[in-house]
PyMOL Python script that loads the backbone (N, CA, C, O; Angstrom):
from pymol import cmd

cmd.read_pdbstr("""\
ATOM      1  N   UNK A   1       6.557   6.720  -8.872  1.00  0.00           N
ATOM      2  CA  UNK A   1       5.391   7.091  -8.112  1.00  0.00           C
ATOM      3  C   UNK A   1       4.169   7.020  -9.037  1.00  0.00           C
ATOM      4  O   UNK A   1       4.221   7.531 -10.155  1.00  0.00           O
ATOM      5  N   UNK A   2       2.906   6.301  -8.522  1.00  0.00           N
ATOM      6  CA  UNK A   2       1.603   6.493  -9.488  1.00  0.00           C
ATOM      7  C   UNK A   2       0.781   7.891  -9.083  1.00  0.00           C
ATOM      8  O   UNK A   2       0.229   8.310  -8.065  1.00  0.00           O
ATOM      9  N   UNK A   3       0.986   8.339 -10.329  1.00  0.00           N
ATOM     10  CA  UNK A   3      -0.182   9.609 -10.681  1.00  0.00           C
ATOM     11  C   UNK A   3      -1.115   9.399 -10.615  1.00  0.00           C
ATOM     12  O   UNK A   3      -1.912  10.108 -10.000  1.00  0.00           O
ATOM     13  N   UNK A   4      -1.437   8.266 -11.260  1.00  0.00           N
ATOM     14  CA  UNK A   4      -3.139   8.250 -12.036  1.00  0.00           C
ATOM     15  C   UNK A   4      -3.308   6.474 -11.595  1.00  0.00           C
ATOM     16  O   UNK A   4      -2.816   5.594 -12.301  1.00  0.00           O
ATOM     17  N   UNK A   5      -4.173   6.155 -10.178  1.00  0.00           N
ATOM     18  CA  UNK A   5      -4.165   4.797 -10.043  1.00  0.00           C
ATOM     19  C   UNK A   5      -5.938   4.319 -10.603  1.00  0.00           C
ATOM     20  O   UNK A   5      -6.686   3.468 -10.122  1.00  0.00           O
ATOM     21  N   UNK A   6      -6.109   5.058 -11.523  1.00  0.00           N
ATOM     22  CA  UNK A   6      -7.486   4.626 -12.530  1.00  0.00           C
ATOM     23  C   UNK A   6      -6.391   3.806 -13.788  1.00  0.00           C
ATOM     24  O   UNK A   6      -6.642   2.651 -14.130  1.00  0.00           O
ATOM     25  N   UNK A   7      -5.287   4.516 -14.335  1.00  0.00           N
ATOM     26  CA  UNK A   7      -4.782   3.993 -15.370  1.00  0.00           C
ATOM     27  C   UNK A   7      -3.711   3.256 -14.821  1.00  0.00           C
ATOM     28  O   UNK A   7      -3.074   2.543 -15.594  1.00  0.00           O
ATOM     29  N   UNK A   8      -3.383   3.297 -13.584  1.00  0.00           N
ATOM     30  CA  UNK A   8      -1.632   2.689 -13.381  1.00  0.00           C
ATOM     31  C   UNK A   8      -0.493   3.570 -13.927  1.00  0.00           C
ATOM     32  O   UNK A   8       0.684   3.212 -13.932  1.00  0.00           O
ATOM     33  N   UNK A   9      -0.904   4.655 -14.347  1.00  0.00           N
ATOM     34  CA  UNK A   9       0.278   5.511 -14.742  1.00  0.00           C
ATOM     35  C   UNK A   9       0.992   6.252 -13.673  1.00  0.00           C
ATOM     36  O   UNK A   9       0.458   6.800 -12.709  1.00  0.00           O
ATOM     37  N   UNK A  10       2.345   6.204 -13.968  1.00  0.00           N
ATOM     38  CA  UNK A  10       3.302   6.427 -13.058  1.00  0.00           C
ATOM     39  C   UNK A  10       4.073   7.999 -13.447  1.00  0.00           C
ATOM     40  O   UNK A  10       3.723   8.502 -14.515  1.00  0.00           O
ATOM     41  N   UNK A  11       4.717   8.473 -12.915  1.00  0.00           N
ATOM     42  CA  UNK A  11       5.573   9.648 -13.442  1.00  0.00           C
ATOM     43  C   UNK A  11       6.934   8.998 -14.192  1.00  0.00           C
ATOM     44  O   UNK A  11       7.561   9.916 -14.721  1.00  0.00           O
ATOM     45  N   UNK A  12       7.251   8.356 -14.293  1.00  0.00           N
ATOM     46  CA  UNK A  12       7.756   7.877 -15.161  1.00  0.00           C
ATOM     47  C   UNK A  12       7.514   7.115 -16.600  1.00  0.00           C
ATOM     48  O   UNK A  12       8.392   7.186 -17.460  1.00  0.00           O
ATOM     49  N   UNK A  13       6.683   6.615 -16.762  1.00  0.00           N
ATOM     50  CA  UNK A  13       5.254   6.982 -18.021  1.00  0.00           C
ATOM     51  C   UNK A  13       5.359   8.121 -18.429  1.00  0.00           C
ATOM     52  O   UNK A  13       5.827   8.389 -19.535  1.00  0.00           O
ATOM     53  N   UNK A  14       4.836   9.183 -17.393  1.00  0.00           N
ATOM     54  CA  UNK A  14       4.667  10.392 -18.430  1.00  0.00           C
ATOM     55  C   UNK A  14       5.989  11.122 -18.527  1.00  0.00           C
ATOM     56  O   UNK A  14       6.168  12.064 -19.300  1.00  0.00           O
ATOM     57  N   UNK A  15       6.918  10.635 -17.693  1.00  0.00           N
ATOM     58  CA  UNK A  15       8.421  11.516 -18.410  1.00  0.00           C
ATOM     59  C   UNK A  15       8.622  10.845 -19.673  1.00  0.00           C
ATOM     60  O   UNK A  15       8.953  11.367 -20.738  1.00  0.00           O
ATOM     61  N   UNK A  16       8.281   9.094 -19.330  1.00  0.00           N
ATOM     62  CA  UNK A  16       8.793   8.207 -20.649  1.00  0.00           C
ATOM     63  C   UNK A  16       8.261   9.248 -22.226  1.00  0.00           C
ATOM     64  O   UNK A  16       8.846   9.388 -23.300  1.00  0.00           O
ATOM     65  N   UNK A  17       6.753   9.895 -21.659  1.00  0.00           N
ATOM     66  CA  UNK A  17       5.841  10.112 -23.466  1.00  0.00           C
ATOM     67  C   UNK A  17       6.563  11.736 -23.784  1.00  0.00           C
ATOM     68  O   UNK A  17       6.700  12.172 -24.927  1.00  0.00           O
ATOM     69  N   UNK A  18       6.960  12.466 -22.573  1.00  0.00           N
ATOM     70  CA  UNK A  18       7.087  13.473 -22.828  1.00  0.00           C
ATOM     71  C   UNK A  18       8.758  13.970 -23.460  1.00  0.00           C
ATOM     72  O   UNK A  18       9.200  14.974 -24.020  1.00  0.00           O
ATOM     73  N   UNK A  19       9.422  12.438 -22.933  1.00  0.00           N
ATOM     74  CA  UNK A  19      10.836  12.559 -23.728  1.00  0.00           C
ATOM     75  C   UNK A  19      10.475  11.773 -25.594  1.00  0.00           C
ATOM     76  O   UNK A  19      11.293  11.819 -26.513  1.00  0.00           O
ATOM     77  N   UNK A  20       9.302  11.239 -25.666  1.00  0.00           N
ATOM     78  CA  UNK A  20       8.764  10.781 -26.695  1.00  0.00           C
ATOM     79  C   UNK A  20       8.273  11.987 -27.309  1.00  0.00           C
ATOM     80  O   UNK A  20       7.763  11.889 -28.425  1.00  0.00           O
ATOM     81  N   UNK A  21       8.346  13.047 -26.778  1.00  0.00           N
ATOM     82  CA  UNK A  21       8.172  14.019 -27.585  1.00  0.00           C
ATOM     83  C   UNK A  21       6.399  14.915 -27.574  1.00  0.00           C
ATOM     84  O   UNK A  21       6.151  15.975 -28.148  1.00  0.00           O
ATOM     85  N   UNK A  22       5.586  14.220 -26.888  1.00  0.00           N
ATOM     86  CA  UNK A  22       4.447  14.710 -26.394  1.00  0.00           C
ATOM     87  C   UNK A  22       4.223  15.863 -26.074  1.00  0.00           C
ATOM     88  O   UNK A  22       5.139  16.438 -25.485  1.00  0.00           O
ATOM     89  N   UNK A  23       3.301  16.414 -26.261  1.00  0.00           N
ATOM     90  CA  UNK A  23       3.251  17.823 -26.489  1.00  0.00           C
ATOM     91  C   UNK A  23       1.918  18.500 -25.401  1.00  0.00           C
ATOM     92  O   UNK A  23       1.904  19.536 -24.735  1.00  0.00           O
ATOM     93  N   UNK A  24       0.633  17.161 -25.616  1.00  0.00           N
ATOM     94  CA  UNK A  24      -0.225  17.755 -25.152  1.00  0.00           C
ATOM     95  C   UNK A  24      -0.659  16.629 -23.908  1.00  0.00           C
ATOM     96  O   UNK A  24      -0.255  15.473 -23.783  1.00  0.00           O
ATOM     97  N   UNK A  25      -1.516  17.303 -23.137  1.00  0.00           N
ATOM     98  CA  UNK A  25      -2.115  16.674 -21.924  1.00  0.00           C
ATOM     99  C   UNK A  25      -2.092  15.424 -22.371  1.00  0.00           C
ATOM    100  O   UNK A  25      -1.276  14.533 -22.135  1.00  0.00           O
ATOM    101  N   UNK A  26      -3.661  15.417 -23.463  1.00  0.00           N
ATOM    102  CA  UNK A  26      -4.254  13.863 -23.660  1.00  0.00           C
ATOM    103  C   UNK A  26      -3.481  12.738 -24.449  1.00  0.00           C
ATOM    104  O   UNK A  26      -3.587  11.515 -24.355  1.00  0.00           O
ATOM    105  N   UNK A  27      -2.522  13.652 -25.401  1.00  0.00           N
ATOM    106  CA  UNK A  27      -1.708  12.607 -25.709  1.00  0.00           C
ATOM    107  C   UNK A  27      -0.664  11.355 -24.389  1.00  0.00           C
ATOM    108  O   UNK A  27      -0.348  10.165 -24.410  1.00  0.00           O
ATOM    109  N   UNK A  28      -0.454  12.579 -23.366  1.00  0.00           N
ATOM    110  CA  UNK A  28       0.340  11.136 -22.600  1.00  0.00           C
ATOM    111  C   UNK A  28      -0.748   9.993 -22.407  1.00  0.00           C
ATOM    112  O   UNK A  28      -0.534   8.782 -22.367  1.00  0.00           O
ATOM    113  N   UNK A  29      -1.861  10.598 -22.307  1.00  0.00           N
ATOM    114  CA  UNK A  29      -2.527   9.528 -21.810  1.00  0.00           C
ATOM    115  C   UNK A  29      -2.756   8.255 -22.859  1.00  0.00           C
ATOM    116  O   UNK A  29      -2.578   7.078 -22.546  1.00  0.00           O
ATOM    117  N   UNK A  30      -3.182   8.723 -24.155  1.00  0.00           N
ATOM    118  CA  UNK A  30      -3.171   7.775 -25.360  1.00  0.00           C
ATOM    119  C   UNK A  30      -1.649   7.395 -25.557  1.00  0.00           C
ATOM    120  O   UNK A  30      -1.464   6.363 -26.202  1.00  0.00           O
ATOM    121  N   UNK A  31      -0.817   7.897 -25.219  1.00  0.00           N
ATOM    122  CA  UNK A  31       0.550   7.180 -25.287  1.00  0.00           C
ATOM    123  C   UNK A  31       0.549   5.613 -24.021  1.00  0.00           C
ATOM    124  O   UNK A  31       1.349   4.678 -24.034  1.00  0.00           O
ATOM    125  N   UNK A  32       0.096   5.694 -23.653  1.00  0.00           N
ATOM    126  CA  UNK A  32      -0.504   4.743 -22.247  1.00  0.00           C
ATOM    127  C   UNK A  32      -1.498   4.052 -23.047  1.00  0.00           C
ATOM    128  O   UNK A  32      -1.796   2.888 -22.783  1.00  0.00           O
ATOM    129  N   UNK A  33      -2.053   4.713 -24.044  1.00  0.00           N
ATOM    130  CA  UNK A  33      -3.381   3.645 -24.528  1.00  0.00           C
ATOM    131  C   UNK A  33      -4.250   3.582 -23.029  1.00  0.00           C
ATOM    132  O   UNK A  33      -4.547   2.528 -22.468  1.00  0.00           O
ATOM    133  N   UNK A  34      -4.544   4.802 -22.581  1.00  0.00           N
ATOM    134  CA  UNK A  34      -6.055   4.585 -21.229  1.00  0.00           C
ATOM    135  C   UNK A  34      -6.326   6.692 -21.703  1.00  0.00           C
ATOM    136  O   UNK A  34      -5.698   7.427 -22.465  1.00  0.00           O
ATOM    137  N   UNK A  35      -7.368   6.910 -20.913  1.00  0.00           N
ATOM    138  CA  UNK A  35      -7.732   8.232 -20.937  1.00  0.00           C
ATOM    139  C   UNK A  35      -8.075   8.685 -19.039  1.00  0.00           C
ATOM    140  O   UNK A  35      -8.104   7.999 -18.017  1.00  0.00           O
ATOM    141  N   UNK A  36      -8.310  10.343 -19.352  1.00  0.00           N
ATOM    142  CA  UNK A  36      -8.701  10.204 -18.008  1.00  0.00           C
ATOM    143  C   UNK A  36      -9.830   9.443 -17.653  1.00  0.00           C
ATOM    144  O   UNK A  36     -10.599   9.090 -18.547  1.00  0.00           O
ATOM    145  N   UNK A  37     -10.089   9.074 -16.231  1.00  0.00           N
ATOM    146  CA  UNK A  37     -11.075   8.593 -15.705  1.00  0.00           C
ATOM    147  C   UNK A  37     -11.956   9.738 -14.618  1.00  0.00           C
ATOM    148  O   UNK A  37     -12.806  10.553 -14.977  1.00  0.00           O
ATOM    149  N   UNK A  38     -11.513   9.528 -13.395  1.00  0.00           N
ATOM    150  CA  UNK A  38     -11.819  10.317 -12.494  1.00  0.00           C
ATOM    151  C   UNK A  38     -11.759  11.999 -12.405  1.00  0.00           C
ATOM    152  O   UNK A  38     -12.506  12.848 -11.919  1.00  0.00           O
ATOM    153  N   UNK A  39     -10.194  12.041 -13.292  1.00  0.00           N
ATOM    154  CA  UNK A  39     -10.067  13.132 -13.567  1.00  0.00           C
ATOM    155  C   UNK A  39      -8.949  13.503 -12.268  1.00  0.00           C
ATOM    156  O   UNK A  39      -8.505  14.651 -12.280  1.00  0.00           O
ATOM    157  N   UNK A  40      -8.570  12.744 -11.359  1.00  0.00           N
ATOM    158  CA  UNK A  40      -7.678  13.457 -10.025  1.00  0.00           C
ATOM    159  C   UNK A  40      -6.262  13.668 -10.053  1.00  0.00           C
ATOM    160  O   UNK A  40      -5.615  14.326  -9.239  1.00  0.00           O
ATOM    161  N   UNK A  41      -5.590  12.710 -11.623  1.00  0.00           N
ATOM    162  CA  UNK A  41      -4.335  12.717 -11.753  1.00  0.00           C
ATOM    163  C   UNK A  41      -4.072  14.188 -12.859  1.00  0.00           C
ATOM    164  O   UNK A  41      -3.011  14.754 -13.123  1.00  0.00           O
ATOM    165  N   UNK A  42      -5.327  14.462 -13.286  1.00  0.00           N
ATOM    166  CA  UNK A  42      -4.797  16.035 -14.308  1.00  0.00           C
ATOM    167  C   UNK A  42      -3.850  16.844 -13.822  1.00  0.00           C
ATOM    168  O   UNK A  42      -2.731  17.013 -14.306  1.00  0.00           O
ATOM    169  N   UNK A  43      -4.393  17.450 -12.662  1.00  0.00           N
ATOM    170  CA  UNK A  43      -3.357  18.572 -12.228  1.00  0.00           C
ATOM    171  C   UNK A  43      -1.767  17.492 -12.130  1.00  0.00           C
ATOM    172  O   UNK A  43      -0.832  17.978 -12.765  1.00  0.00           O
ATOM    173  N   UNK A  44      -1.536  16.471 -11.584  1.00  0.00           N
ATOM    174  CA  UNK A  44       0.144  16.028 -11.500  1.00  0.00           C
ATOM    175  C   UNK A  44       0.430  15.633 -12.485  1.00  0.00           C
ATOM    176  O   UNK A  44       1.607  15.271 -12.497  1.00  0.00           O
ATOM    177  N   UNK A  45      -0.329  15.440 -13.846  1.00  0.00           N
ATOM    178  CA  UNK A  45       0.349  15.410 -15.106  1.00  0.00           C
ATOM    179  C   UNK A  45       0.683  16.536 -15.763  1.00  0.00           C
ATOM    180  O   UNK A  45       1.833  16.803 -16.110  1.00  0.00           O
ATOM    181  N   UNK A  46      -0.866  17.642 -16.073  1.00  0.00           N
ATOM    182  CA  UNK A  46      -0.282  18.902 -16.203  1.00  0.00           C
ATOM    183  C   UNK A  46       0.779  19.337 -15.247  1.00  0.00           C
ATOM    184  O   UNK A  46       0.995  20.516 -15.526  1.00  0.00           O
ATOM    185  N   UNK A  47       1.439  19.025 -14.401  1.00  0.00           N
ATOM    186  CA  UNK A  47       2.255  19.897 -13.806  1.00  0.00           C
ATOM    187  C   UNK A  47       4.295  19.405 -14.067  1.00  0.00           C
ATOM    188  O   UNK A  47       5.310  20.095 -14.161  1.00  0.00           O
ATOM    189  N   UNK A  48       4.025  17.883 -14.094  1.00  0.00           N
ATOM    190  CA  UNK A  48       4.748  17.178 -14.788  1.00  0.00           C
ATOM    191  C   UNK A  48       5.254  17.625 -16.736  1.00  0.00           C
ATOM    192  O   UNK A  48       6.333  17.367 -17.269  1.00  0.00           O
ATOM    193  N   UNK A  49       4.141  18.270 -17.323  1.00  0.00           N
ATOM    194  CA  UNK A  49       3.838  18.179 -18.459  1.00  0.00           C
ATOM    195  C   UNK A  49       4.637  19.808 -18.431  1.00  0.00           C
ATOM    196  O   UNK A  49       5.682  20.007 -19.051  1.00  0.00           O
ATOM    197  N   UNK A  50       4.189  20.503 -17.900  1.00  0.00           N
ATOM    198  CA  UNK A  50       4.457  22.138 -17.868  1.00  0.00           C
ATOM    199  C   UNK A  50       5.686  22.103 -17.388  1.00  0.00           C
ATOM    200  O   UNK A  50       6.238  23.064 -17.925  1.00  0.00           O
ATOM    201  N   UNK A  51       6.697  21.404 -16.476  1.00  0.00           N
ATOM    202  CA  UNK A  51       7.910  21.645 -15.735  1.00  0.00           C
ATOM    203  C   UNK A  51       9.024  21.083 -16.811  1.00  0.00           C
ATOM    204  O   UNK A  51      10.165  21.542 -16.776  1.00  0.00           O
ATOM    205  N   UNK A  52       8.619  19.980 -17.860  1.00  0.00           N
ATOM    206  CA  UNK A  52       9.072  20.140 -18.693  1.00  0.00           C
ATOM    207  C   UNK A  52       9.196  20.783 -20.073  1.00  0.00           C
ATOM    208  O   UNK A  52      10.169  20.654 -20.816  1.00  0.00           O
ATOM    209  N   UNK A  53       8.063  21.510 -20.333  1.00  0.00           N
ATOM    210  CA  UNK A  53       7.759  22.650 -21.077  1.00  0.00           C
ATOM    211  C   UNK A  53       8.762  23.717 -20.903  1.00  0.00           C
ATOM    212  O   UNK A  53       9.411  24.333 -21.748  1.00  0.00           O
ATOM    213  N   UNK A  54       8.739  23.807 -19.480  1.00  0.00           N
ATOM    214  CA  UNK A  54       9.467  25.193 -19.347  1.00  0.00           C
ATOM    215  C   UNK A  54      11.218  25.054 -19.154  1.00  0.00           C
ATOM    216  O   UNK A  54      12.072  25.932 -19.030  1.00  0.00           O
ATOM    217  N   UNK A  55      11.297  23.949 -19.179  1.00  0.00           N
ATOM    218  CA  UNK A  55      12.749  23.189 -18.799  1.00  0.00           C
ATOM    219  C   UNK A  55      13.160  23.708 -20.563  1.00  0.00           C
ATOM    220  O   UNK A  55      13.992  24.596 -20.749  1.00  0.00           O
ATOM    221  N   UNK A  56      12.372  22.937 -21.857  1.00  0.00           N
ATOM    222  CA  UNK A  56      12.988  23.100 -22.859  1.00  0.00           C
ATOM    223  C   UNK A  56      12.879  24.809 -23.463  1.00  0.00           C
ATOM    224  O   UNK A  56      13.745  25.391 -24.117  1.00  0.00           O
ATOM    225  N   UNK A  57      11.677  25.305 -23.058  1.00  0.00           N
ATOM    226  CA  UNK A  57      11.185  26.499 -23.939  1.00  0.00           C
ATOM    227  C   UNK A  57      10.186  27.373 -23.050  1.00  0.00           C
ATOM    228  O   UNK A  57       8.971  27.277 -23.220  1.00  0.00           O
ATOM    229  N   UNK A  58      10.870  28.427 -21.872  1.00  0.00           N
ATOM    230  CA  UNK A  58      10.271  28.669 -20.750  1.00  0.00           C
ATOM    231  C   UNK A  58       9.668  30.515 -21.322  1.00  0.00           C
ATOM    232  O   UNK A  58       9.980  31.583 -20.796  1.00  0.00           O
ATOM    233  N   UNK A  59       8.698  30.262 -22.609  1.00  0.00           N
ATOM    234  CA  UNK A  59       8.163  31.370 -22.882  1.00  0.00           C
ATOM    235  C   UNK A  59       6.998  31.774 -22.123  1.00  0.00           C
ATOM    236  O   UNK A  59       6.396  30.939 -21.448  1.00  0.00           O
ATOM    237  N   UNK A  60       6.576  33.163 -22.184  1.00  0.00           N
ATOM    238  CA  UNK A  60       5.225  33.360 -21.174  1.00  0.00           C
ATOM    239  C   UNK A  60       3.985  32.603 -21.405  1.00  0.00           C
ATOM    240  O   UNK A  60       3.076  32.608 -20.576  1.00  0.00           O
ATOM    241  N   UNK A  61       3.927  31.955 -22.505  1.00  0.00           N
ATOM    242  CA  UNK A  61       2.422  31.074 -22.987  1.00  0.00           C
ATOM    243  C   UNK A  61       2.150  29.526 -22.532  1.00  0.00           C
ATOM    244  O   UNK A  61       1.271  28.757 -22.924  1.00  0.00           O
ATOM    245  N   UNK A  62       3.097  29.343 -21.665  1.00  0.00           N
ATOM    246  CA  UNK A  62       3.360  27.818 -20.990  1.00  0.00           C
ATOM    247  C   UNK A  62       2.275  28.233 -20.221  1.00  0.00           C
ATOM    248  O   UNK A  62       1.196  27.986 -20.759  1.00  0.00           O
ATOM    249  N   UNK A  63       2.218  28.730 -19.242  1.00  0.00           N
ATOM    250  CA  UNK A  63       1.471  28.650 -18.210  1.00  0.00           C
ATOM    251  C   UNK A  63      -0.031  28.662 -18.739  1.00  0.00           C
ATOM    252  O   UNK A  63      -0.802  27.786 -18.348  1.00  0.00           O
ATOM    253  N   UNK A  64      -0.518  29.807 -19.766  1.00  0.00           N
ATOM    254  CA  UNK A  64      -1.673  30.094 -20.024  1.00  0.00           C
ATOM    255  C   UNK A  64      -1.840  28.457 -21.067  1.00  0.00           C
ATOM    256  O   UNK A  64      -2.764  27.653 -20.947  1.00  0.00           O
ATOM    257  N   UNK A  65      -1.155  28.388 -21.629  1.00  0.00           N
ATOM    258  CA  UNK A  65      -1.279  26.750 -22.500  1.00  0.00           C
ATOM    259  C   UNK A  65      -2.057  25.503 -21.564  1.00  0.00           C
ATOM    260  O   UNK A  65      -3.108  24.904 -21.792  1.00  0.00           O
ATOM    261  N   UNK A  66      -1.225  25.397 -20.591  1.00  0.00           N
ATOM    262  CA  UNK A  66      -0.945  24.467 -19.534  1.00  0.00           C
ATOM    263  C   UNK A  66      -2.298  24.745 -19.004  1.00  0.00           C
ATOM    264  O   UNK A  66      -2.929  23.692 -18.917  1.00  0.00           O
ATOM    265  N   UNK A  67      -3.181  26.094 -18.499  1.00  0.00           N
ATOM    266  CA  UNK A  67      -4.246  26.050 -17.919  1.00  0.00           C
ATOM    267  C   UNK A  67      -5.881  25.588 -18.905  1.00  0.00           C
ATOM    268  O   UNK A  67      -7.006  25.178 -18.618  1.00  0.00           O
ATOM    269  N   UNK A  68      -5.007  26.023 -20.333  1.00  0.00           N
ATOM    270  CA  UNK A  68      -6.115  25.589 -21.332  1.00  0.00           C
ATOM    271  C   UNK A  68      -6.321  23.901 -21.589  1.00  0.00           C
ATOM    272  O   UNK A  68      -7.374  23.382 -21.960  1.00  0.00           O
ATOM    273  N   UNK A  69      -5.001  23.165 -21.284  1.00  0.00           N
ATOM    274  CA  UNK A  69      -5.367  22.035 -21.566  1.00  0.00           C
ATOM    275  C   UNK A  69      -6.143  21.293 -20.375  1.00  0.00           C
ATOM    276  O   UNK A  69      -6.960  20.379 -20.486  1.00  0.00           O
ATOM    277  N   UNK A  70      -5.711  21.878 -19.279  1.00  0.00           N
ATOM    278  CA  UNK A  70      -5.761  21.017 -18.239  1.00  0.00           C
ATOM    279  C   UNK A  70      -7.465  21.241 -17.785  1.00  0.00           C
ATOM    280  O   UNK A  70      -8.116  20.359 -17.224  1.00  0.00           O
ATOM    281  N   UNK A  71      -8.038  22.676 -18.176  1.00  0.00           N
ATOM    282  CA  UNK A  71      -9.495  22.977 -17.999  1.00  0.00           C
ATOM    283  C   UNK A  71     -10.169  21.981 -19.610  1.00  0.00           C
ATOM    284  O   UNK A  71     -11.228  21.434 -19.304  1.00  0.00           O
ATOM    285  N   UNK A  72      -9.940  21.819 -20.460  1.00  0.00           N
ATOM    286  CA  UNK A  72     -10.108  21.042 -21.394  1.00  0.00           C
ATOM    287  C   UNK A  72      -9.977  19.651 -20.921  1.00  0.00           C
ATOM    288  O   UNK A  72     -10.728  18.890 -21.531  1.00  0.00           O
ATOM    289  N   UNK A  73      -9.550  19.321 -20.391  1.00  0.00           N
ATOM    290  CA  UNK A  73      -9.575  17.605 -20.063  1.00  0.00           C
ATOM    291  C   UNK A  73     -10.521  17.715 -19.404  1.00  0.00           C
ATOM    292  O   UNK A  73     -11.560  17.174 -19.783  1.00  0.00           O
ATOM    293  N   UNK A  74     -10.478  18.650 -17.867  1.00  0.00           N
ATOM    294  CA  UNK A  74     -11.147  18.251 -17.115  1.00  0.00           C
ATOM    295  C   UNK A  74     -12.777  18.427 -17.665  1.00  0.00           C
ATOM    296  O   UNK A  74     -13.715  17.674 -17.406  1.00  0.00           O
ATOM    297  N   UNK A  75     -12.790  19.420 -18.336  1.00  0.00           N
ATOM    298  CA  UNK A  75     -14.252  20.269 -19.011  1.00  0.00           C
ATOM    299  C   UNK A  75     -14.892  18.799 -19.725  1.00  0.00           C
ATOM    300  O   UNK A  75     -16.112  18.771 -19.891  1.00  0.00           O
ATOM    301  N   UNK A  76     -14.410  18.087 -19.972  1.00  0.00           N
ATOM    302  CA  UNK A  76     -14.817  16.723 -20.694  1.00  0.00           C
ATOM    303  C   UNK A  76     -16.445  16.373 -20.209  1.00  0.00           C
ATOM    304  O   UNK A  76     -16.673  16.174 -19.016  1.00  0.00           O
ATOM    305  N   UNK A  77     -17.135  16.336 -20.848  1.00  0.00           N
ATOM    306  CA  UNK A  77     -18.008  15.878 -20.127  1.00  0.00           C
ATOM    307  C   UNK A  77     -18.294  14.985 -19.918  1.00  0.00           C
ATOM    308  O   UNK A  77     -19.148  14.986 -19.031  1.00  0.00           O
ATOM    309  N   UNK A  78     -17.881  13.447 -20.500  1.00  0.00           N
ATOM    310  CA  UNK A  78     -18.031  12.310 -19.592  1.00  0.00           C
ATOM    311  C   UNK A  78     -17.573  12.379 -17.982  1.00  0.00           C
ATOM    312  O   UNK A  78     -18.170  12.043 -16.959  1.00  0.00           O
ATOM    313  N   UNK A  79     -16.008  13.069 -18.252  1.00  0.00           N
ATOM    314  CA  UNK A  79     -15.733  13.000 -16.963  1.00  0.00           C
ATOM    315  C   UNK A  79     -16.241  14.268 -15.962  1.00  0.00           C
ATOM    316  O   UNK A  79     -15.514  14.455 -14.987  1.00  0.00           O
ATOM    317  N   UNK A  80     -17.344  15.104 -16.096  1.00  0.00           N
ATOM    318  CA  UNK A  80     -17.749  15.926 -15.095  1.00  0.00           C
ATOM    319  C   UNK A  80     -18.978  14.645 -14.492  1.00  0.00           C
ATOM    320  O   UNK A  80     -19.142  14.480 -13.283  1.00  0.00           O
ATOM    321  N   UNK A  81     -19.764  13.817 -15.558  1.00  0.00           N
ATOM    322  CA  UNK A  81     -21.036  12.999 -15.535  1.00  0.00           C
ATOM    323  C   UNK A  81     -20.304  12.406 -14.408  1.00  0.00           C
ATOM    324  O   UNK A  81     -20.458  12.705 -13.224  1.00  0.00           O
ATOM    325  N   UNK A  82     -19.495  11.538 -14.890  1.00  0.00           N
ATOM    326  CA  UNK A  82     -18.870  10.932 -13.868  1.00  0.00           C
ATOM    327  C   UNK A  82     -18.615  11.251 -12.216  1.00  0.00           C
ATOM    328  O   UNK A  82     -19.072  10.666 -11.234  1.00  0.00           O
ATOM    329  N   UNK A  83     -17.967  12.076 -12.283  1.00  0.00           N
ATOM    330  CA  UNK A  83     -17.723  12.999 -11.214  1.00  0.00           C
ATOM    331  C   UNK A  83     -18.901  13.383 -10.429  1.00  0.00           C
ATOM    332  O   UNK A  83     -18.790  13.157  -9.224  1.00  0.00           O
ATOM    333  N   UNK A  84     -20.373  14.087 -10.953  1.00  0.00           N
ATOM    334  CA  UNK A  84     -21.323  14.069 -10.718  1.00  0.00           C
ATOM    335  C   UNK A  84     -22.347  12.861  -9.969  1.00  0.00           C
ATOM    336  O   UNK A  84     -23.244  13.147  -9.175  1.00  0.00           O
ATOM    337  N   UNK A  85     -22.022  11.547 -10.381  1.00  0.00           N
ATOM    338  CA  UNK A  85     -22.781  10.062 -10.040  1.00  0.00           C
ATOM    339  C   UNK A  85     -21.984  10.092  -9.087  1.00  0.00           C
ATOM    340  O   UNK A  85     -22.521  10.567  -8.087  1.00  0.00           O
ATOM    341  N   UNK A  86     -20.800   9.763  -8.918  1.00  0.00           N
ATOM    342  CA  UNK A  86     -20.050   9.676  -7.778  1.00  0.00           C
ATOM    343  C   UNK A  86     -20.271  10.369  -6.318  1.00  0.00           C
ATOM    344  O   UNK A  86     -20.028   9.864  -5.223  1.00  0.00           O
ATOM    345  N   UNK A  87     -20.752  11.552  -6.574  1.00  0.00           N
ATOM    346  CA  UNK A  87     -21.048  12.556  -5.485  1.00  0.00           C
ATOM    347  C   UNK A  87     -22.657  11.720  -4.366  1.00  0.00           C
ATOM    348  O   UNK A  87     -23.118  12.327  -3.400  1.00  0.00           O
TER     349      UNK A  87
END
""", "prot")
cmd.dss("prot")
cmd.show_as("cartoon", "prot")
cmd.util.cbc("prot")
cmd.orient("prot")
């Protein structure tokens, strides 16, 4: 299934980076070699990203982790500019 049809990334991509050992949001994406664009696939990667977090190591700081990265991508400010022209 595609997550992210700015990059062509699929959920299988990001299972591929996260059995690669990936740790953080933006890395799947540089594992892809693209970044966010639009910004609409964050939440189904973070959520992809966190279900395996908690699969290996389901401590209470996943969730609060998971909300820091995912407000950090989005907080980007190219991609709010973006987001902004678009409107």
């Amino acid at each position: 299934m595609i997550i992210c049809s700015c990059n062509g990334l699929s959920d299988r991509d990001v299972q591929a980076a996260i059995q690669a050992g990936v740790v953080r949001l933006s890395d799947i994406y540089a594992a892809r070699q693209c970044r966010v664009k639009c910004g609409n696939c964050v939440k189904g990667v973070a959520c992809l990203l966190k279900a395996a977090r908690e699969t290996r190591c389901p401590c209470p700081t996943t969730l609060e982790l998971e909300e820091q990265m995912a407000a950090q991508a989005v907080g980007d400010e190219e991609l709010v500019t973006k987001k902004e022209a678009s409107l």
